[in-house]
VEXDREN-2710 file (C-alpha; in Angstrom, 1 decimal):
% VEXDREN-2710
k/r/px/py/pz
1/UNK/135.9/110.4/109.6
2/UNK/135.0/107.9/112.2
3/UNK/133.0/105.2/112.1
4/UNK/132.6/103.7/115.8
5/UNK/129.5/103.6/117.5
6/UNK/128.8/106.1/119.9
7/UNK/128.7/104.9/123.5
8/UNK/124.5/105.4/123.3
9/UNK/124.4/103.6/120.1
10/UNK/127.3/100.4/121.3
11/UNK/124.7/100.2/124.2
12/UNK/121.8/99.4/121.6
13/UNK/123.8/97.3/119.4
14/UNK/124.9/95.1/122.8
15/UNK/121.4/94.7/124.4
16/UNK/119.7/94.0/120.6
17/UNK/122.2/91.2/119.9
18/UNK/121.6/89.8/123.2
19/UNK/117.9/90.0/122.7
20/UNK/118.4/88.2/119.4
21/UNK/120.4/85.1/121.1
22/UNK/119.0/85.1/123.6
23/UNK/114.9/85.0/123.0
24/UNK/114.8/85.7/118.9
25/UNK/117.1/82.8/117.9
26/UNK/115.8/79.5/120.2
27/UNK/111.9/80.0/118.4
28/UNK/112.5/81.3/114.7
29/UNK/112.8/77.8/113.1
30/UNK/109.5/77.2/115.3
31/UNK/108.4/80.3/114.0
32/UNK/108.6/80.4/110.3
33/UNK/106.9/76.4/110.7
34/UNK/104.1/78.0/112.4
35/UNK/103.7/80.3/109.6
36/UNK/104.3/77.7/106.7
37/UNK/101.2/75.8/108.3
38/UNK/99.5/78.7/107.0
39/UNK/100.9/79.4/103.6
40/UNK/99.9/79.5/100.6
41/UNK/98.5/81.6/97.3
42/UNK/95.0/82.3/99.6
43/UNK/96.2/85.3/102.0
44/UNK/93.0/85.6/103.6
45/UNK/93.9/82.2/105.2
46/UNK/97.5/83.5/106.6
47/UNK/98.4/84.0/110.0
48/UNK/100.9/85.6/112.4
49/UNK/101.6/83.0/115.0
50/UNK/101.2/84.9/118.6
51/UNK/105.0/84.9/119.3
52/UNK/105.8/87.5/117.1
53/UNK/103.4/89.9/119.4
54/UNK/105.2/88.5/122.7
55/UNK/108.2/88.9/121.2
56/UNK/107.4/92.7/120.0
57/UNK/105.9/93.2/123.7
58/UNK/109.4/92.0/125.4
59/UNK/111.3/94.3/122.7
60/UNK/109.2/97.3/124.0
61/UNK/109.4/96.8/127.7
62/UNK/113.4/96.9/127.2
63/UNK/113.5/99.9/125.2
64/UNK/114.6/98.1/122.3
65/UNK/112.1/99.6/119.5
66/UNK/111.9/102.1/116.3
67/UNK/115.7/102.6/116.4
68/UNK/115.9/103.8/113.0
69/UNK/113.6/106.5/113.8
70/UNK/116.2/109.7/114.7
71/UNK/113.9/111.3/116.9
72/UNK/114.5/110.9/120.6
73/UNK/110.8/110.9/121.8
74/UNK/108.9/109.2/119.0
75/UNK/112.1/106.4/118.5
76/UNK/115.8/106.1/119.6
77/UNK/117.1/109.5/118.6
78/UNK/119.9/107.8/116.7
79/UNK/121.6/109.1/113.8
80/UNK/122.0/107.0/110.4
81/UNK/125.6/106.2/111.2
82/UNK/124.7/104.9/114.8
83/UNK/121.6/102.9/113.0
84/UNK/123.3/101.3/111.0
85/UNK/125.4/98.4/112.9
86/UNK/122.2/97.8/114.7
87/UNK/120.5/97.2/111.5
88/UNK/123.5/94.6/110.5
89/UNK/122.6/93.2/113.5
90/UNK/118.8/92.2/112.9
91/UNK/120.1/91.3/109.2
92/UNK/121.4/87.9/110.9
93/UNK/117.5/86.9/111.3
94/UNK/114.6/87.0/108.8
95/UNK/112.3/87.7/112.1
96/UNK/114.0/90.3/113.7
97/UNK/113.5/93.5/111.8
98/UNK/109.8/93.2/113.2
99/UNK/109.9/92.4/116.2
100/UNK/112.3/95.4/117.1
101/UNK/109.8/97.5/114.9
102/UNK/112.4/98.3/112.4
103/UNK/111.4/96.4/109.3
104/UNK/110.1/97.3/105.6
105/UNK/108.2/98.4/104.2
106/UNK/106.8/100.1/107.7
107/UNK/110.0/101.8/108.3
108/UNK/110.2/103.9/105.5
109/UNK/106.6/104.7/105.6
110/UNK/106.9/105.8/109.1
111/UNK/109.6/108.4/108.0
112/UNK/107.8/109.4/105.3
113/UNK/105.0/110.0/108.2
114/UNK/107.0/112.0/110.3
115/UNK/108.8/113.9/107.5
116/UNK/106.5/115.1/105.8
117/UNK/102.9/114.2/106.9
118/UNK/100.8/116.2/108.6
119/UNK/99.4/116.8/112.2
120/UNK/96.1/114.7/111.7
121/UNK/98.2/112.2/109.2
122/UNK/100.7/111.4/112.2
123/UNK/97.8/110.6/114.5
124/UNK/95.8/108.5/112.5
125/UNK/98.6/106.5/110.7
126/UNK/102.0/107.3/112.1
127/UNK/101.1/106.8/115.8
128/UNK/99.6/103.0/115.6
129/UNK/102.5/102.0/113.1
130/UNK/105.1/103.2/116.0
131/UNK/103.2/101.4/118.5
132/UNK/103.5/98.4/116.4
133/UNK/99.4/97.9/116.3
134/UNK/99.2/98.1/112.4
135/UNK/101.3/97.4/109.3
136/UNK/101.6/99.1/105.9
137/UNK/102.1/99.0/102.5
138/UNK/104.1/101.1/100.1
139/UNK/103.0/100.9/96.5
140/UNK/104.4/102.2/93.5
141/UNK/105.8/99.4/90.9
142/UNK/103.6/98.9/88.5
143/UNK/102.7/95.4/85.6
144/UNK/102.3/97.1/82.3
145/UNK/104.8/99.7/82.5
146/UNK/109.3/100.0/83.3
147/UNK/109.1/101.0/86.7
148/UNK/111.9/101.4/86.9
149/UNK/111.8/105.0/85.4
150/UNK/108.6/106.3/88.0
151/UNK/107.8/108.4/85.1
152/UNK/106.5/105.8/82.9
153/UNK/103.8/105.5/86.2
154/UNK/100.3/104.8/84.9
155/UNK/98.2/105.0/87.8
156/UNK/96.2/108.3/88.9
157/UNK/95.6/110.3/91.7
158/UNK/93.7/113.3/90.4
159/UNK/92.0/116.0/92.8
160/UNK/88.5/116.3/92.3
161/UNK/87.4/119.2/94.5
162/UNK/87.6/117.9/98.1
163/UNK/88.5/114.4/97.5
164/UNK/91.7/112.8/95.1
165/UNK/90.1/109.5/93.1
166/UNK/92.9/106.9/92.9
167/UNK/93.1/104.8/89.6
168/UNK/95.2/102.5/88.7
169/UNK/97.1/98.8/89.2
170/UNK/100.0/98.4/91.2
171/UNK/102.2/95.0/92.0
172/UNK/105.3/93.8/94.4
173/UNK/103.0/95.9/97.3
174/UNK/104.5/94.1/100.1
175/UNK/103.2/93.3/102.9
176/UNK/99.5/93.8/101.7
177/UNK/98.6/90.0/102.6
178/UNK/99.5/90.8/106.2
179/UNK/96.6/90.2/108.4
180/UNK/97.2/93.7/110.2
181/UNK/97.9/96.1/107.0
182/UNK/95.8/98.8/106.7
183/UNK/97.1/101.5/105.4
184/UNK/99.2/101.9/101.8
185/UNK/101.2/104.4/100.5
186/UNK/100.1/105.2/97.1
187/UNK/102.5/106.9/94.7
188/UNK/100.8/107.8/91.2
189/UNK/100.4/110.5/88.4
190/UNK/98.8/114.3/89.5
191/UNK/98.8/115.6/86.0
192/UNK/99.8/119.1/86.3
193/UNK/101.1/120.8/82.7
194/UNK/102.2/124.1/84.7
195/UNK/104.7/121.9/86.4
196/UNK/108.3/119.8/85.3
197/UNK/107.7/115.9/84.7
198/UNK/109.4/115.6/88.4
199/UNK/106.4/117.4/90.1
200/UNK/103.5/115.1/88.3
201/UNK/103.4/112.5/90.9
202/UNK/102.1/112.4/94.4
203/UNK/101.7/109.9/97.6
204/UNK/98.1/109.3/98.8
205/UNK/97.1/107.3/101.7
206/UNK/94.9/104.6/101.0
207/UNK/92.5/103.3/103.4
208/UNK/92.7/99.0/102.4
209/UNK/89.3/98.9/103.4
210/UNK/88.1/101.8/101.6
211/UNK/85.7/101.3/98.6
212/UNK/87.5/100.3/95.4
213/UNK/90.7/99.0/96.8
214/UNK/91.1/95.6/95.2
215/UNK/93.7/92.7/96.0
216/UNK/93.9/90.6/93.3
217/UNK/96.7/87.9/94.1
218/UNK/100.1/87.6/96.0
219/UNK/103.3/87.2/93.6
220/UNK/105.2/84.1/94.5
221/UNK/109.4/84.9/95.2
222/UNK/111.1/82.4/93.8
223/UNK/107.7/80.0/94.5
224/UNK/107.5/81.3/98.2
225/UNK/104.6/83.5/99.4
226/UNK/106.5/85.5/101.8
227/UNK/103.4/84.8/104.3
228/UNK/102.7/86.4/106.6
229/UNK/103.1/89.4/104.8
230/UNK/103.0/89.1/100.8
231/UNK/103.5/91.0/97.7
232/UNK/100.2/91.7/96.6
233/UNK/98.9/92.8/93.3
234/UNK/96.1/95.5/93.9
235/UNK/93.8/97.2/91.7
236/UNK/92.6/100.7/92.6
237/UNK/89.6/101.5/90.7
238/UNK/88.3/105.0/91.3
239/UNK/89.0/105.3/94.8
240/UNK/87.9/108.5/96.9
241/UNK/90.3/109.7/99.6
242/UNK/89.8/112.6/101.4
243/UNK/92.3/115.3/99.6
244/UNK/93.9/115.7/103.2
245/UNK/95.1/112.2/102.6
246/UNK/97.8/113.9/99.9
247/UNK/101.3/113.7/101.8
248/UNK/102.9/117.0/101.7
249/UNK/100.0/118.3/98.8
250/UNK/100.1/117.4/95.1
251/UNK/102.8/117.2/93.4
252/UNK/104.6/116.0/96.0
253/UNK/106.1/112.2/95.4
254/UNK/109.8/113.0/93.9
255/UNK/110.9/114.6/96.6
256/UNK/109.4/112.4/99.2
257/UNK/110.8/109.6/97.6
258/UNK/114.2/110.8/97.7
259/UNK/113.8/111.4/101.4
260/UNK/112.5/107.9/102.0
261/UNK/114.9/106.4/99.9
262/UNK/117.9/107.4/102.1
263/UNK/117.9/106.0/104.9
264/UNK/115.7/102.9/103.8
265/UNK/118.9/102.0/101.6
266/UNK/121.1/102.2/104.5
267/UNK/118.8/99.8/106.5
268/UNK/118.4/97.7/103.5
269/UNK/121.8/97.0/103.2
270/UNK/123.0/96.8/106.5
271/UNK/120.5/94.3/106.8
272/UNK/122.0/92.2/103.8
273/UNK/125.5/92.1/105.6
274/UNK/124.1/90.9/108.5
275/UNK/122.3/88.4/106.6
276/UNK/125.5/87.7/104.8
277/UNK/127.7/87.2/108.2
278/UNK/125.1/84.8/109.1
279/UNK/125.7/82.9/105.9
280/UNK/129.5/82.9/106.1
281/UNK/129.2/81.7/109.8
282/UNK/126.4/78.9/108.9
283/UNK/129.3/78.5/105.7
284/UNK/132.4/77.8/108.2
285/UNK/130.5/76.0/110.5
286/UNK/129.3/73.4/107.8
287/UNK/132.7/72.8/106.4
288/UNK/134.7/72.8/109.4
289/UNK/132.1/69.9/110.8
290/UNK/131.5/67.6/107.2
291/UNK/133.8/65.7/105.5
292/UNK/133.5/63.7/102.0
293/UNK/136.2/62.5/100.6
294/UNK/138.2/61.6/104.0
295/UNK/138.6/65.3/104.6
296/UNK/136.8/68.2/106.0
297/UNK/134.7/69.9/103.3
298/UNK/136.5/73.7/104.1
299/UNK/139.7/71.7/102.8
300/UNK/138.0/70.7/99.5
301/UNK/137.5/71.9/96.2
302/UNK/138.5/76.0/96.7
303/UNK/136.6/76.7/99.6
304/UNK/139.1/78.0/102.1
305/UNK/139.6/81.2/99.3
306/UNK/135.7/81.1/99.4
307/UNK/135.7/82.1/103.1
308/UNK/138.6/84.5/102.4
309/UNK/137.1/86.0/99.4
310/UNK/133.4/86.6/101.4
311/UNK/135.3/88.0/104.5
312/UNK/137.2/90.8/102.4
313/UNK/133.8/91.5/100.2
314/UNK/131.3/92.0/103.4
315/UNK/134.2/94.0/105.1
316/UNK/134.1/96.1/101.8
317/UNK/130.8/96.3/101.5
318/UNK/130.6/97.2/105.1
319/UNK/133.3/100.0/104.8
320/UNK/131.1/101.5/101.8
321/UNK/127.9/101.6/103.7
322/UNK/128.9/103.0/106.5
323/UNK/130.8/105.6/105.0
324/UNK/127.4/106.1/103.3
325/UNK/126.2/106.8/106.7
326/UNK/128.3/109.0/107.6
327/UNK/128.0/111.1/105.0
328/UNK/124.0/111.2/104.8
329/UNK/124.6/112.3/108.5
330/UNK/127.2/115.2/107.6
331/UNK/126.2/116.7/104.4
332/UNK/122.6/115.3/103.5
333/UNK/121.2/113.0/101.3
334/UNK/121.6/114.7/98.6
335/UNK/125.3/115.2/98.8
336/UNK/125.7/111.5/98.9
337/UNK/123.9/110.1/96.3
338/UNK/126.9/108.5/94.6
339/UNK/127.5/106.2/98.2
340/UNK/123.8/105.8/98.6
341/UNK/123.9/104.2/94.7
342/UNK/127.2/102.5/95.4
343/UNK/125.4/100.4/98.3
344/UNK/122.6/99.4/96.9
345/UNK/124.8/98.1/94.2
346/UNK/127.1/96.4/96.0
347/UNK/125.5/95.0/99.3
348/UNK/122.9/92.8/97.6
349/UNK/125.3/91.2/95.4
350/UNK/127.6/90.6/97.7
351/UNK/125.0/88.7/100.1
352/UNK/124.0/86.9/97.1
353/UNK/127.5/85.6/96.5
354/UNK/128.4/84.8/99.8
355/UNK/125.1/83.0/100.1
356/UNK/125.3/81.4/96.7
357/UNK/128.7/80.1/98.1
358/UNK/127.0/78.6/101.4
359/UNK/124.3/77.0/99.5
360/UNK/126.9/75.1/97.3
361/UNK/128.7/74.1/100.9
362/UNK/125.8/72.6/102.3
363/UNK/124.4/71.1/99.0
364/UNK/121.0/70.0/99.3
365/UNK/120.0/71.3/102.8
366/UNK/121.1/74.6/101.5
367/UNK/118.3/75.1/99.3
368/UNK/115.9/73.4/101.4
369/UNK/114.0/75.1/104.5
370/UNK/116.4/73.8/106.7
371/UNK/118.8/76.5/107.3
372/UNK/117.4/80.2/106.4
373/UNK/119.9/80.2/102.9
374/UNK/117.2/80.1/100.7
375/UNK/115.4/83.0/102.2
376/UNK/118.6/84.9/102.5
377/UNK/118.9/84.3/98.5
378/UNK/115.8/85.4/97.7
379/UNK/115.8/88.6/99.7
380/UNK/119.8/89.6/98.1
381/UNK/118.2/89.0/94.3
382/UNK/114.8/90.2/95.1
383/UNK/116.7/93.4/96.6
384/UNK/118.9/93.7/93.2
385/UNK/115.7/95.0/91.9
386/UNK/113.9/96.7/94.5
387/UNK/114.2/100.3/94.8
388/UNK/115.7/100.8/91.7
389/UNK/117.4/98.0/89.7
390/UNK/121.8/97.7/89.9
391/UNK/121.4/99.4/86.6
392/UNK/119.7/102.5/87.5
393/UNK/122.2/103.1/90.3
394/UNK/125.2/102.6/88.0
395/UNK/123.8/105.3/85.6
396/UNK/123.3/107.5/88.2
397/UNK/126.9/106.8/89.5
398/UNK/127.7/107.1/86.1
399/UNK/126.0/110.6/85.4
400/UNK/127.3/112.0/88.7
401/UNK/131.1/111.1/87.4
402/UNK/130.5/112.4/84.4
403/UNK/129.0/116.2/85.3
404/UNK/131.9/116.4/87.7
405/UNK/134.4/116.1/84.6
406/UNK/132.3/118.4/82.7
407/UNK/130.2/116.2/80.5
408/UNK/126.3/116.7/79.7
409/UNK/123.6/114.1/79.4
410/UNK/123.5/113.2/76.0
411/UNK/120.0/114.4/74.2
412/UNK/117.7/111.6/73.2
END
């Protein structure tokens, strides 16, 4: 088991963190006030500021785009493993996932593209989302129902002859207030009695523009909008899709979901220890250079075992995702479901610690829009619900040490 980066992939990880100090790191306080001048509940009004585009441009020209894509023509050719430290990487900013091409939702729904979509899919949706000229929405949470368990799912996507009508109301779509989304990923109910409760669902693709699509409002985080790109809450109300627009046919969604789920977690949480470095660095940095008290504030009130305490839980953390990784890359996703769970448990909460514990350092600046803390918060507790809340992964962890010991699910 070894976890150092290939020569290929320590070449990435150099030239990205360059990149980042070097042209990412000098604008993104300018950035995000660029966007704030923008903000608000009204989407319509939101805007990209043009540096994210020059930026993206630059990124291209040096090779530096759709890393997390392990195809060697249409991305980097990279496995998970090799991903994954680059992902850490872009974690340190909350602007760098897109302008490398690499962020959410558009990552997974890229490799849900070239998975499983088909030749005419791939050129209509996949091809502009790699070039970076579109974004997209995945939606699948829904209001009235525990999303949590996708089965509850209330929404529709039934084939009527040639064409699948989409009905239904979804929330927490994100990035459907971006100016430049056009395209969601619909997951909903194919009733289908000859088949098990796992092959009811399906993913549609869903025009925004197309008749019937209706967004209603963006869902504040923590009071934020998350501009420019949102969490919308969209109503589909009988909308007709071609029945080509059906990823991988009816029935379909499980199992596509499983495969996007992978990888995305890896990314997701790579991304959090990054974000978490950055924290613990802003964290050192504002205790080794403040005093109260007549003394430096790292020398006050327990926060030298603070430091100690977040360096031995992101190193952790760390350890378990990339042994993650590595496994996905051996044996498969679905050998490593247990790790894949683990991470998604783990790596959130740790960023929210570490960050909880930076926040208290800096006192009031910490939870202002000064430093990036109060974004980094929001994205460790928004992602200890995302993709599946701590407590689903623990009963999965659960059930998977308990079959291997010989015990059965219990009946309800």
């Amino acid at each position: 088991m070894d976890f150092q980066p290939s020569a290929r992939g320590q070449d990435y990880l150099d030239r990205v963190r360059r990149f980042i100090a070097d042209h990412i790191a000098p604008v993104e306080a300018q950035y995000w006030h660029d966007v704030a001048a923008h903000d608000g509940p009204d989407w319509t009004a939101w805007r990209v500021p043009p540096k994210m585009e020059e930026l993206k441009a630059r990124a291209k020209a040096e090779g530096l785009w759709n890393m997390f894509l392990p195809d060697a023509e249409l991305g980097a050719g990279l496995s998970t493993l090799e991903y994954a430290p680059i992902a850490e990487a872009t974690g340190h900013s909350l602007m760098a996932p897109e302008v490398f091409n690499c962020n959410a939702p558009d990552t997974g729904n890229m490799e849900v593209l070239w998975r499983y979509g088909s030749k005419d899919q791939q050129e209509q949706w996949l091809k502009p989302l790699l070039a970076g000229e579109i974004r997209s929405v995945f939606s699948m949470t829904e209001p009235e129902v525990a999303s949590s368990d996708a089965t509850n799912m209330a929404a529709t996507a039934v084939v009527e002859g040639d064409e699948v009508v989409v009905t239904g109301r979804k929330w927490w779509s994100s990035g459907i207030g971006d100016p430049r989304a056009r395209i969601a990923i619909v997951m909903a109910r194919t009733p289908d009695e000859s088949r098990d409760r796992h092959h009811q669902h399906s993913m549609v693709l869903v025009p925004l523009d197309a008749p019937g699509v209706r967004i209603e409002r963006m869902l504040p985080v923590f009071g934020a909008w998350d501009a420019p790109h949102g969490h919308g809450e969209v109503v589909f109300d009988r909308v007709r899709v071609p029945a080509s627009n059906l990823i991988a046919g009816p029935g379909m969604g499980f199992e596509i979901a499983q495969g996007r789920l992978g990888p995305g977690r890896i990314h997701h949480c790579m991304r959090c220890l990054g974000a978490a470095e950055a924290a613990l660095d802003l964290m050192i940095r504002r205790g080794t250079s403040r005093t109260a008290f007549g003394r430096p504030l790292i020398d006050l009130g327990g926060n030298r075992e603070r430091v100690a305490e977040a360096r031995v839980a992101i190193d952790q953390a760390r350890l378990l995702t990339l042994y993650a990784a590595w496994k996905m890359d051996k044996v498969g996703t679905q050998a490593a479901l247990t790790e894949i769970s683990a991470i998604k448990v783990v790596a959130p909460s740790v960023l929210e610690r570490v960050v909880d514990d930076a926040i208290q350092m800096h006192g009031g600046a910490g939870v202002s829009g000064d430093t990036p803390l109060a974004g980094f918060y929001a994205q460790a507790r928004s992602l200890r619900l995302a993709d599946g809340p701590d407590e689903v992964h623990k009963a999965m962890i659960a059930r998977i040490e308990l079959a291997k010991r010989g015990y059965k699910k219990t009946p309800a």
